[in-house]
Residue, then its C-alpha position, 0 to 999 in steps of 0.5 A: x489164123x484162118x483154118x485154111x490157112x493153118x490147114x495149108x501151113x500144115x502141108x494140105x493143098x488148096x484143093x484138100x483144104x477146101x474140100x475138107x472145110x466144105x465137108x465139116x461145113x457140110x457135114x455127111x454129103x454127097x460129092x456133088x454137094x461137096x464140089x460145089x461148096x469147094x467150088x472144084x470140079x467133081x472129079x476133082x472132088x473124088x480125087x482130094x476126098x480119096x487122098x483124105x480119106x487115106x490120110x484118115x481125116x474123111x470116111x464114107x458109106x452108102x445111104x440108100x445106095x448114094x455113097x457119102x463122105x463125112x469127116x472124121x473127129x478133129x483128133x487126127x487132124x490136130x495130130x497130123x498138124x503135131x506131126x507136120x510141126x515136128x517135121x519141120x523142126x527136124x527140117x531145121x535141126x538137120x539144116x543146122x547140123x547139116x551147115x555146120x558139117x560143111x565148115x564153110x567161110x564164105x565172104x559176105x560181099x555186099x549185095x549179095x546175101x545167099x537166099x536160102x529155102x528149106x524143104x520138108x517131104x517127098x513132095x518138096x523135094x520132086x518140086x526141088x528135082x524138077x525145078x533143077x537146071x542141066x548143069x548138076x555136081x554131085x559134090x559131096x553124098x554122104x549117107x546122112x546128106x547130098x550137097x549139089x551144085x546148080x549153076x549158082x544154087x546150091x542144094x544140101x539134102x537127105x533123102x533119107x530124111x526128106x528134107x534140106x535147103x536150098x541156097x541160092x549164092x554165087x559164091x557158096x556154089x564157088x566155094x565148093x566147087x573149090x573145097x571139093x575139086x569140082 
């Protein structure tokens, strides 16, 4: 596996990814420098270096009034990686839990298998939001977990948690609606 591809894995985007490869390749650089090994625009640049620079992977200083980026030891790196991989973990531990509270028995038709996707963090679940169609049935809110009805999907979440499933199924979405009197 590639570094940009774990980087990406690891919840960095496209962009981050780039920037922060161009930079330990570069090592102490200008933006402009950086922008062009990452093939992104300059201001682009400034944005992604901000967000790592918050993050704690990136910090800057000025060399004769030029200010200057560099990366930080892979230490935080591999510890954000750490943290990513345990989110996910606790993505799928509470889909379990959260699939085994709902005690459904949903009859398997053949040709079609629900499509499920899990979801982790703040970002996902905006994305989740914002893809939602019109038609939205609160059907059970609990405070560990919301289970929602889109048309045929159906979206089991914990904003506490930030994190949940999605499960595209015609017949789960129905066997709700019946189980809770939606």
């Amino acid at each position: 596996m590639e570094l940009q591809e774990l980087l990406e894995r690891s919840g960095f985007s496209d962009k981050e990814s780039k920037v922060y490869q161009a930079l330990i390749s570069l090592g102490v650089s200008g933006v402009s420098s950086i922008a062009k090994n990452a093939a992104i625009n300059r201001s682009t640049a400034y944005v992604v270096l901000d967000t790592l620079t918050k993050r704690g992977l990136v910090a800057s200083g000025k060399i004769r009034g030029v200010k200057k980026f560099y990366p930080l030891p892979p230490k935080k790196l591999l510890t954000e990686l750490q943290e990513a991989a345990e989110r996910s973990k606790d993505t799928a531990k509470a889909a379990r839990k959260i699939l085994a509270d709902l005690k459904l028995e949903i009859p398997v038709i053949s040709g079609s298998a629900p499509k499920i996707r899990f979801f982790s963090g703040a970002d996902e679940m905006k994305k989740m939001f914002a893809s939602a169609v019109d038609s939205l049935e609160m059907i059970r809110a609990s405070a560990k977990a919301d289970v929602q009805v889109m048309g045929d999907t159906v979206v089991v979440f914990s904003a506490q948690k930030k994190s949940g499933i999605i499960i595209e199924s015609a017949q789960i979405a129905q066997s709700l609606r019946e189980a809770f009197g939606a």
